[in-house]
C-alpha positions in Angstrom: -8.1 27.6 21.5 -7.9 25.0 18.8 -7.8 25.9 15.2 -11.2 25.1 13.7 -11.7 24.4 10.2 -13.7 26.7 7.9 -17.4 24.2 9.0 -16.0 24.0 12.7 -14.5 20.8 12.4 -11.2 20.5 15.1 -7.9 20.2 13.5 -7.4 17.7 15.3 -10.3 15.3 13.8 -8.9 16.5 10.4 -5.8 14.5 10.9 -7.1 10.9 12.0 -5.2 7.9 11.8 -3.7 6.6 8.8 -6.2 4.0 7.4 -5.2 0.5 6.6 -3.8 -0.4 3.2 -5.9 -2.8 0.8 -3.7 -5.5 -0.8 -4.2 -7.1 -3.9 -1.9 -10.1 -4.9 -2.0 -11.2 -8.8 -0.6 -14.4 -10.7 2.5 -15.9 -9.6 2.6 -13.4 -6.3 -0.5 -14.6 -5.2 0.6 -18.0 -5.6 3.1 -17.0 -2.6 0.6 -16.2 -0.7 -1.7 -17.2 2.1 -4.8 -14.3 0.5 -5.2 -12.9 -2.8 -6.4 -9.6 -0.7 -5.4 -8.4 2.3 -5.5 -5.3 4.8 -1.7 -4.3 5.9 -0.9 -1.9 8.5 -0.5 2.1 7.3 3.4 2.9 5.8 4.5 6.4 5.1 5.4 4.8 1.3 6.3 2.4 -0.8 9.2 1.6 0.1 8.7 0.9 3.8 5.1 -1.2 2.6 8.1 -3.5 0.9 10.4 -3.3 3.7 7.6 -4.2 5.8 5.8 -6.9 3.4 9.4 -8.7 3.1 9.6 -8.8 6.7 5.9 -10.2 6.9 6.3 -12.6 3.7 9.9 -13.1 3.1 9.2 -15.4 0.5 8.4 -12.7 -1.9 12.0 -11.5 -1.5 12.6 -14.2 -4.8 9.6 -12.5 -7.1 10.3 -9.6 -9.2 6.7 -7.7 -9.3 5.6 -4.0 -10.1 3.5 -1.9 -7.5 0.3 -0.1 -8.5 -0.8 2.2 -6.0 -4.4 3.2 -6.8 -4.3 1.8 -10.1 -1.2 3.7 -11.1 2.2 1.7 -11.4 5.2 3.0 -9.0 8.6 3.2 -10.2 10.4 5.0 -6.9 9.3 5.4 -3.5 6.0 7.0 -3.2 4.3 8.6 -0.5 1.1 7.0 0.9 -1.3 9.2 3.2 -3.4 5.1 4.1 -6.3 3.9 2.5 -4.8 3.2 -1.2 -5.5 0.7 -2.8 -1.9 -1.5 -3.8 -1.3 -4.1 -6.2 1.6 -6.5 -6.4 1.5 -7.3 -10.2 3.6 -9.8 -11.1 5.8 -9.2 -14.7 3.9 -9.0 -17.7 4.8 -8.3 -21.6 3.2 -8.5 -24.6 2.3 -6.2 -27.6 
């Protein structure tokens, strides 16, 4: 018999797909690109999203930008469970 959840929903529905992440390009990034938003195939984390964005837009290879994954900058490779929300922010100072 199949686990059920505690309101009888099947394990199995409670692990679906990963969802598709939602891209948003800013400033001199989105310049590089074809969209200012996009929807890119589900990545385990951030650091196969870039692997995987390079691949798809190599010319971003030349741009340092920051990565804000549901309005939260990333540092280091972070997991992603699909659906988030991630930013390419390109650099920024000030005070």
């Amino acid at each position: 018999m199949e686990y059920q959840h505690k309101r009888g929903t099947p394990k199995s529905r409670i692990r679906n797909k990963m969802e598709t992440l939602k891209v948003k390009a800013f400033g001199m990034v989105a310049e590089k690109l074809p969209e200012q938003e996009f929807a890119f195939p589900p990545q385990t984390d951030t650091a196969a999203f870039l692997a995987n964005l390079y691949l798809e837009y190599p010319e971003l290879k030349d741009i340092k930008f920051s990565l804000a994954v549901d309005r939260k900058l990333v540092n280091e490779k972070t997991a992603l469970q699909g659906g988030e929300e991630i930013a390419l922010l390109p650099p920024f100072s000030g005070g």
